[in-house]
C-alpha positions, 0 to 999 in steps of 0.5 A: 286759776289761769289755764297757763298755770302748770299742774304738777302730777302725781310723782311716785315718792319711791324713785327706785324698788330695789327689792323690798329696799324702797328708795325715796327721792328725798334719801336720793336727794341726800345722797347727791348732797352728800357726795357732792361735799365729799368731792368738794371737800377733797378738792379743798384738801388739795388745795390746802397746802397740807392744812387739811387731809382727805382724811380729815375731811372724811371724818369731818363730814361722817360727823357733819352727815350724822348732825345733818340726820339727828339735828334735822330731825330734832329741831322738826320734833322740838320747833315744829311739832313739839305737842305732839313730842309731849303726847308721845315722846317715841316720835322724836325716834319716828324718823320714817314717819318724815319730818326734818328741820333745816334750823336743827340741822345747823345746830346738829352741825355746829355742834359736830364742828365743835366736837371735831374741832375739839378732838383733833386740836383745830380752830373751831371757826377754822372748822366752819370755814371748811365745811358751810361751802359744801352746804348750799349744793345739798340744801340745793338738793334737798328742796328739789326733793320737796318739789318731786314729793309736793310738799312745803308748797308756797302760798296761793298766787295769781302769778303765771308762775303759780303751780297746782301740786297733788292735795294742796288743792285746786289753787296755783301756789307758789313753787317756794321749793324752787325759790329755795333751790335758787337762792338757798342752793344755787345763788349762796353756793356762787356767793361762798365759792367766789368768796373763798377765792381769796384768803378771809379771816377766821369765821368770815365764811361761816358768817358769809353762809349764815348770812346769806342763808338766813336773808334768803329763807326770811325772803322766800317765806313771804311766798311759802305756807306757814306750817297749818297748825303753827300758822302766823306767830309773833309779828305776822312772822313764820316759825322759819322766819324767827328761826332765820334771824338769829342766823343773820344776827350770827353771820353779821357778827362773825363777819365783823369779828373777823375782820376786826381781829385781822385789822387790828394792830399786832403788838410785837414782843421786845 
C-alpha cells in the first residue's frame, strides 16, 4: 500500500431523505441518465426534418427505460445469480435487494426497439440508430454511481492510482468504475456523436455503439474483480467478457451489412 494511494470514505448510499421516501445515488444516477436521453432525443427530432416526432421519441424512450429496469434486472438474476434464482424464484422480483446487469439490459432494449418498431411501421435498424446515442451518458452515469456506493471495485494494484474502497479490504484496487466512466460513457459518447454528424447506412450506428461498448468493457475487466462466486470461467475469461463478445461480433457485422447494402449497385426498373 503506498501512502499516495486515495482511501475512498464511507458515502452514505442514500443521497436525499425526502420523508420516508429515500433516494439513492444509483436511482439519482438513473434519473440523470434518462433526462439526459430525453433532451438528446428532442435535439435529434428537431434535427430530423419530421422523420421523427418529440412524440415518438417519448414513447420510444418510456419503452427503451421500461427495458433498461426489467432486462437489467434479469440478466443479473439469469447470468449472475442464476442458483440463487433456482432456489427461490421470487428473487428474480427483489429488485430492492440491487443487482443489475448491463448485457440484460441491451437485451431488454433490443427488444423494446423490436416491439416499438413493429407497432409504429419503422425500420428496426432505423429505430437502433436513433436511440444507442443517447446510451453512453446514462452508462456514463451509472458507473459513477457504483463509484459513490464502492461496489464492482477493480482489482488489487501496485499502481498510485489504486484506491481503497469501504469493505474491499486494506489493498489499493483499481477504480474500474471510473475506467468505465471514460471509455463506456465518456469516449463512446464522442465516438457516436462524431459519427452521426454525417448521414450512415441503416444499422451503422447500433453496430458503431455495440462495438465499441463491447471492446472497451473486455479491456476494463482485465482490471475489474470478477464476480466472487462466478470467478474466472472459460479461458481465463470474466462473465462480462463472454458477455461482450457476442456485442462485437453484432457490431462488426451490422457495420459491414450497412455499408455493403448502401455500395451495392441499384438495379433500376424498365
Amino acid at each position: 500500500m503506498s501512502a499516495s494511494n486515495f482511501v475512498l470514505p464511507e458515502i452514505d448510499p442514500v443521497a436525499i431523505s425526502l420523508g420516508p421516501l429515500d433516494v439513492r445515488w444509483y436511482g439519482l444516477m438513473y434519473l440523470v441518465g434518462f433526462i439526459f436521453a430525453f433532451w438528446m432525443s428532442n435535439r435529434q427530432c428537431d434535427r430530423s426534418d419530421g422523420v421523427w416526432t418529440r412524440e415518438n421519441a417519448s414513447d420510444l424512450l418510456f419503452y427503451g427505460f421500461m427495458g433498461v429496469i426489467l432486462g437489467g434486472r434479469a440478466g443479473y438474476v439469469f447470468f449472475y445469480q442464476f442458483s440463487q434464482f433456482l432456489d427461490n424464484p421470487l428473487y428474480l422480483f427483489r429488485i430492492w435487494e440491487g443487482g443489475m446487469s448491463f448485457h440484460g439490459g441491451v437485451v431488454g432494449v433490443i427488444t423494446a426497439i423490436i416491439f416499438y418498431a413493429l407497432k409504429n411501421k419503422r425500420s428496426i435498424l432505423s429505430v437502433g440508430d436513433f436511440i444507442v446515442p443517447l446510451l453512453p451518458v446514462g452508462l456514463g452515469a451509472g458507473r459513477i454511481g457504483n463509484f459513490i456506493n464502492s461496489e464492482l471495485w477493480g482489482r488489487v494494484t501496485d499502481s498510485p492510482f489504486g484506491i481503497i474502497f469501504p469493505n474491499a479490504g486494506p489493498l489499493p484496487r483499481h477504480p474500474s468504475q471510473l475506467y468505465e466512466f471514460a471509455l463506456e460513457g465518456v469516449v463512446l459518447f464522442v465516438i457516436l456523436l462524431l459519427f452521426i454528424r454525417k448521414p450512415r447506412p441503416a444499422g451503422s450506428v447500433a453496430g458503431v455503439f455495440l462495438l465499441g461498448y463491447g471492446v472497451f468493457r473486455i479491456i476494463v475487466e482485465f482490471a475489474r474483480e470478477p464476480d466472487a462466486h462466478l470467478g474466472f470461467l472459460t479461458f481465463g475469461l470474466t462473465m462480462g467478457q463472454i458477455l461482450s463478445i457476442p456485442m462485437v461480433i453484432a457490431g462488426i457485422t451490422l457495420i459491414v451489412l450497412g455499408y455493403q447494402r448502401q455500395s451495392a449497385p441499384k438495379i433500376k426498373g424498365k
